[in-house]
C-alpha positions as CSV (number, residue, x, y, z in Angstrom):
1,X,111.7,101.3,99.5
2,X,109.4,99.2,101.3
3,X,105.5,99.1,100.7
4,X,102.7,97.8,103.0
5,X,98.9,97.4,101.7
6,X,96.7,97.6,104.2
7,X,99.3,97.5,107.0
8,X,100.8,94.2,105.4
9,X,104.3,95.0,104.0
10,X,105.1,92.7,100.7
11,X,108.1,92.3,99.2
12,X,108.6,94.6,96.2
13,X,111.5,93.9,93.0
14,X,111.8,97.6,92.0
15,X,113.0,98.7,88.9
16,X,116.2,100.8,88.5
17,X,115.1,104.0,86.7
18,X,114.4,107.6,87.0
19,X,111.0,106.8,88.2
20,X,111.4,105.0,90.8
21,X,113.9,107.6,91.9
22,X,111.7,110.0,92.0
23,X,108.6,107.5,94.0
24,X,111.6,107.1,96.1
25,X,112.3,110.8,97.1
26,X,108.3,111.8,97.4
27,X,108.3,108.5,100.2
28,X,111.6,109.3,101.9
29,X,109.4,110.2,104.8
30,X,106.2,108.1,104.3
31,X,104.2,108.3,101.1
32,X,100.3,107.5,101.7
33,X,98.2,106.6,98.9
34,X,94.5,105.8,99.2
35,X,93.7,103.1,96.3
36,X,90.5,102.1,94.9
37,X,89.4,99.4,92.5
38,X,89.3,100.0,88.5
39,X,88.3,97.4,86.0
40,X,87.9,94.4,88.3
41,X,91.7,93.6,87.6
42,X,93.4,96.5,90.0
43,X,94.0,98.6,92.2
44,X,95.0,102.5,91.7
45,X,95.5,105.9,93.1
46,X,97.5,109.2,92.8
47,X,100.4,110.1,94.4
48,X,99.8,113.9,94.8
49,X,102.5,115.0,92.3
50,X,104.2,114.2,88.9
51,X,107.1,112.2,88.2
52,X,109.3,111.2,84.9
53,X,107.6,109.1,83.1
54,X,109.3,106.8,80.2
55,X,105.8,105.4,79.4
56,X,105.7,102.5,76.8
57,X,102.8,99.8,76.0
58,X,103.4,96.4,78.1
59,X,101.2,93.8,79.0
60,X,101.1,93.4,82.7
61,X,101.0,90.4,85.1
62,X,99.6,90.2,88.5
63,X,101.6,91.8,91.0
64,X,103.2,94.5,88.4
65,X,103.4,98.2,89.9
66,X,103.6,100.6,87.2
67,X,103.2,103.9,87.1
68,X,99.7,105.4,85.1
69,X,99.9,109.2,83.3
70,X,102.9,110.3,85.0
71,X,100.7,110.9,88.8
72,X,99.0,107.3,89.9
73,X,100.2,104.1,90.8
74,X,98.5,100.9,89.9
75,X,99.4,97.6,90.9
76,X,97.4,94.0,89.2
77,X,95.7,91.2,90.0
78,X,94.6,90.4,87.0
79,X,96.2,90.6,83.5
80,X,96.1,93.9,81.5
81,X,97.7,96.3,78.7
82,X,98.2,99.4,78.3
83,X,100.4,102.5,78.2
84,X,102.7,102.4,81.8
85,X,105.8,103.1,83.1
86,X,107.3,100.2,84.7
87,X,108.3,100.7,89.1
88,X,108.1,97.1,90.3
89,X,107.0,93.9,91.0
90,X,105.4,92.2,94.2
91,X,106.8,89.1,94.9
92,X,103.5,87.4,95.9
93,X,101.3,84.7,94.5
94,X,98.2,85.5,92.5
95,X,96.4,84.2,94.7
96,X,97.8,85.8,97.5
97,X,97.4,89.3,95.2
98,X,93.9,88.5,94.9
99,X,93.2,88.5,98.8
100,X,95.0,91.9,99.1
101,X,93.9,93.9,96.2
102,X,90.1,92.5,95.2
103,X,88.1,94.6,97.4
104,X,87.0,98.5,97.0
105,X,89.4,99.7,98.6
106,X,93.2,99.6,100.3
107,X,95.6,101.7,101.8
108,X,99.8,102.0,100.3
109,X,102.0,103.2,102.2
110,X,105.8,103.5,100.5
111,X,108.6,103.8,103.0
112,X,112.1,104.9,102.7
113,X,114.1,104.8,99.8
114,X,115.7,102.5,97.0
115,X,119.6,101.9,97.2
């Protein structure tokens, strides 16, 4: 599955579980997600359905993509905890995270699907 924010694709580690499956089915075509801002640490949005969850509490780094009540995604640029369901990781600096994700808004876009 590939992902580009804001037009910029990243390079995403994804997970291997159900999950990520199922984000991999809903973007077999093209999966659009409009993102906004939350807590000054990321960025989040629905996906327009539900998918197994297997939620359990983590602590999060920058560039984690996790998956929030079963029907959002959120990905960090800042540290944080919570309840999630691990998808992936961006393979970016913090810094670089930072650029891409601290404004009001962004775009996803999830391409294609996982092996």
């Amino acid at each position: 599955m590939r992902l580009a924010i804001d037009q910029k694709e990243v390079e995403v580690e994804w997970e291997e579980n159900d999950s990520v499956k199922a984000l991999a089915l809903l973007s077999k075509e093209t999966l659009s997600i409009a993102m906004h801002r939350y807590g000054g640490f990321e960025q989040t949005g629905p996906i327009g359905a539900s998918i197994v969850s297997n939620d359990v509490e983590m602590d999060v780094v920058p560039g984690d993509i996790v998956l929030y009540n079963g029907n959002a995604i959120s990905v960090f640029f800042q540290p944080s905890a919570w309840s999630y369901t691990k998808l992936g990781h961006i393979q970016e600096s913090q810094e670089k995270l930072i650029e891409l994700l601290d404004t009001e808004s962004v775009r996803f876009v999830l391409k294609g699907e996982t092996k």
